[in-house]
N, C-alpha and C positions, 0 to 999 in steps of 0.2 A: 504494500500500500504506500500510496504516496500523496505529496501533497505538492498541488503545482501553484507555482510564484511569477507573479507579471513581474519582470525586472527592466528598466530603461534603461540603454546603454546606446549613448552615441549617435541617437536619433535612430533606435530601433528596437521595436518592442523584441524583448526574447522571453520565452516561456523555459522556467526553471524550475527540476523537479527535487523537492526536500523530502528528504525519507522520512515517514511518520513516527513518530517515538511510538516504539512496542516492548519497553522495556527490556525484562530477558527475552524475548521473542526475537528479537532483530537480527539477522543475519551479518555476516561480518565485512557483508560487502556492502552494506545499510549501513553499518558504522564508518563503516572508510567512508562513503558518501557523505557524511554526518561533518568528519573532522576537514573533509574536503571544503565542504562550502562554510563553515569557521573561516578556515585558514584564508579564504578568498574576502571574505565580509565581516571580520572583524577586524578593526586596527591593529595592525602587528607590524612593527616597523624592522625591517631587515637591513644587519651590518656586515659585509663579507669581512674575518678575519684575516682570511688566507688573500696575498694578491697573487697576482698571475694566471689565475685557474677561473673565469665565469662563472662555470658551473659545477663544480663540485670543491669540493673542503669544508672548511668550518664557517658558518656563520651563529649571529648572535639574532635572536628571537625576541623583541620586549612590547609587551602587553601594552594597553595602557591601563592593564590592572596593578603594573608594577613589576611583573614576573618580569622577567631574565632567562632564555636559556639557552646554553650549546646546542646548534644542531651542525651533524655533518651531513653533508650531502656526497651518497657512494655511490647511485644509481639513480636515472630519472626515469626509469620506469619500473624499476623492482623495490618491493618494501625492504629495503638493505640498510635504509638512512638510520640515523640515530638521534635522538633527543635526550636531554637530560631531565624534562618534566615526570612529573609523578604519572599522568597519563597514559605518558609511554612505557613506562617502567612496567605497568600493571593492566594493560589490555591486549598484548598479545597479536594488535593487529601488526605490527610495524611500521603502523605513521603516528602520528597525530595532529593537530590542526597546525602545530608552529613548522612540523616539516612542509605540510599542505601548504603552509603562506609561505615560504625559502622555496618551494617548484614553482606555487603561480605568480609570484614577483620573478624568478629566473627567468620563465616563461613568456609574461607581458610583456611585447615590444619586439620581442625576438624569437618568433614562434619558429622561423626556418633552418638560425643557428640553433637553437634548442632541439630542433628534432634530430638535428644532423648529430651531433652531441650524446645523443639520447639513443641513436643509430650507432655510433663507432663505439658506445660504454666507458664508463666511469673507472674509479677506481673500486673496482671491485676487491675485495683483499681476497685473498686465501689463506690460509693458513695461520692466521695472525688476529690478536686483538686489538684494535686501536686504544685511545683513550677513552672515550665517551664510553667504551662497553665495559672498560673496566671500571667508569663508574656508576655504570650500570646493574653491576652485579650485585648480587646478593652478598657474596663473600669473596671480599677483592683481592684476598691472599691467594685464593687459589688460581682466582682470572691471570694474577700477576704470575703466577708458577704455569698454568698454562701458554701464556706468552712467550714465557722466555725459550719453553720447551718446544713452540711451533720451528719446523724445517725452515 
């Protein structure tokens, strides 16, 4: 089920569809849709920390509720990215709205370089934890002993 939205943009009406809150019922491609159209329509002001790279590394994420947070971006089409929010930490989808607004600000303006980008792939890692996941984890002793231990 869903619930459709008149949106104006640019001198053109578009019909936009917001998945209906079904509590535990909702599917998890309902919930990515959910943190998608956040990340697009709430104020979230995007800082790239990393220069040289567009589209992928570390940016900074802040509210204007206050919040602050790391996200990387490893992939623009696979849920690979990471966040440091409670969110992410605890839904299991692999986005959340702040990664959603760090794709659709990559995205806006530059749809052709983004796809080409999003076509050749990111830094995918293998073998390896970054930062963000080691503080990510539960228990970051052993994320750091799996680390050092990857090939």
């Amino acid at each position: 089920m869903a619930v459709r939205k008149k949106v104006a943009r640019k001198g053109k009406d578009e019909t936009r569809t917001r998945p209906r809150f079904r509590g535990w019922l909702s599917t998890d491609a309902e919930e990515i849709e959910r943190r998608r159209l956040r990340g697009r329509e709430e104020a979230i002001r995007i800082e790239a920390l990393e220069t040289g790279r567009p589209f992928f590394g570390t940016f900074l994420a802040r509210s204007d509720g206050g919040g602050s947070y790391r996200v990387e971006i490893r992939s623009l089409t696979e849920h690979i990215n990471s966040c440091e929010c409670p969110d992410y930490r605890v839904n299991g989808l692999g986005t959340c709205k702040h990664i959603e607004a760090v794709l659709h600000r990559l995205e806006r303006g530059r749809r052709r370089r983004f796809r080409a980008a999003a076509a050749q792939g990111g830094e995918i890692l293998t073998g390896r934890l970054r930062a963000l996941d080691l503080l990510n984890e539960r228990d970051p002793g052993a994320a750091c002993r799996k680390w050092l231990a990857a090939p």
